[in-house]
C-alpha positions in Angstrom: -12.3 -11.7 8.7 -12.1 -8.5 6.5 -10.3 -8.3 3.3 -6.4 -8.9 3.1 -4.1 -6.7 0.5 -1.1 -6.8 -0.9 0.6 -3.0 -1.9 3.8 -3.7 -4.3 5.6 -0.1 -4.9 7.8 0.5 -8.0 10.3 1.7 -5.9 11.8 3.4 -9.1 8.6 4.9 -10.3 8.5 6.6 -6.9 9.8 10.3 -6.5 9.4 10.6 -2.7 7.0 13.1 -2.2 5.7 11.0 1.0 1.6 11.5 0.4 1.1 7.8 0.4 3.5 7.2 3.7 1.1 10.3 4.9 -2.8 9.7 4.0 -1.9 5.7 5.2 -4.5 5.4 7.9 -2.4 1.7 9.3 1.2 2.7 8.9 2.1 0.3 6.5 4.5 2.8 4.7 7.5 4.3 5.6 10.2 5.9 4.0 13.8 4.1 3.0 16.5 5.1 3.8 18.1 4.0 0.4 17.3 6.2 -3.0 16.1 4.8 -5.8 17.9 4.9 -9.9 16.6 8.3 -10.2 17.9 9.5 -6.8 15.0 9.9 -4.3 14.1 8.2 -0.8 11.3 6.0 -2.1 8.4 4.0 -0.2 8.4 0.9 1.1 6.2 -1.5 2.8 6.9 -2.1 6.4 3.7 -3.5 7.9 1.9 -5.4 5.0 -0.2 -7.1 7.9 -1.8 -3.8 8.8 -3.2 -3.1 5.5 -6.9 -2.6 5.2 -7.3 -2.2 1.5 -8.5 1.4 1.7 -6.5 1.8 -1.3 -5.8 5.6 0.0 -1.9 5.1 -1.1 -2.5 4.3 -4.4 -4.9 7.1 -4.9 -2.5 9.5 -3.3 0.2 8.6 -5.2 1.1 10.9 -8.5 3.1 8.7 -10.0 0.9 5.6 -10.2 3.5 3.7 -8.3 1.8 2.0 -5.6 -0.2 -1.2 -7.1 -2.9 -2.7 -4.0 -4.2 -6.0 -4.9 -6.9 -7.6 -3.1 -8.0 -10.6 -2.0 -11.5 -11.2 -1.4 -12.5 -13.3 1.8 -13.6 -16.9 0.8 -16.9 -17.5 0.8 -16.7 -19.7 3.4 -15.6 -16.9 5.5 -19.0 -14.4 4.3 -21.5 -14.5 6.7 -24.5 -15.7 5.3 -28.1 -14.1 5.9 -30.4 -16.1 8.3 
């Protein structure tokens, strides 16, 4: 079982420019149809389970405001050498 991940988005942080929605190889973005304080169509998660952990979102994302934490398989899921 790979690595699980979860991507929290400061909705008001985002200003919708759509890169993370874009470079996300899973789908696990979309745009919402709501704006955020400042006005824009933010991100949101919409398929959490899809996530790889490939981090591309947060690395696309110019205003630091995707945050992917990630959980690393227990060991009693690492295959051990043998």
């Amino acid at each position: 079982m790979g690595r699980k991940a979860k991507v929290t988005i400061e909705k008001n942080r985002c200003k919708g420019c759509e890169l993370c929605v874009t470079y996300c190889p899973k789908q696990v973005l979309a745009m919402s149809r709501e704006i955020n304080d400042k006005g824009y169509f933010y991100a949101q998660v919409v398929n959490q389970d899809a996530c790889i952990a490939c981090r591309f979102c947060g690395m696309m994302c110019p205003d630091t405001a995707i945050e992917i934490a990630v959980e690393e398989p227990e060991k009693s899921e690492v295959k051990a050498d043998g």
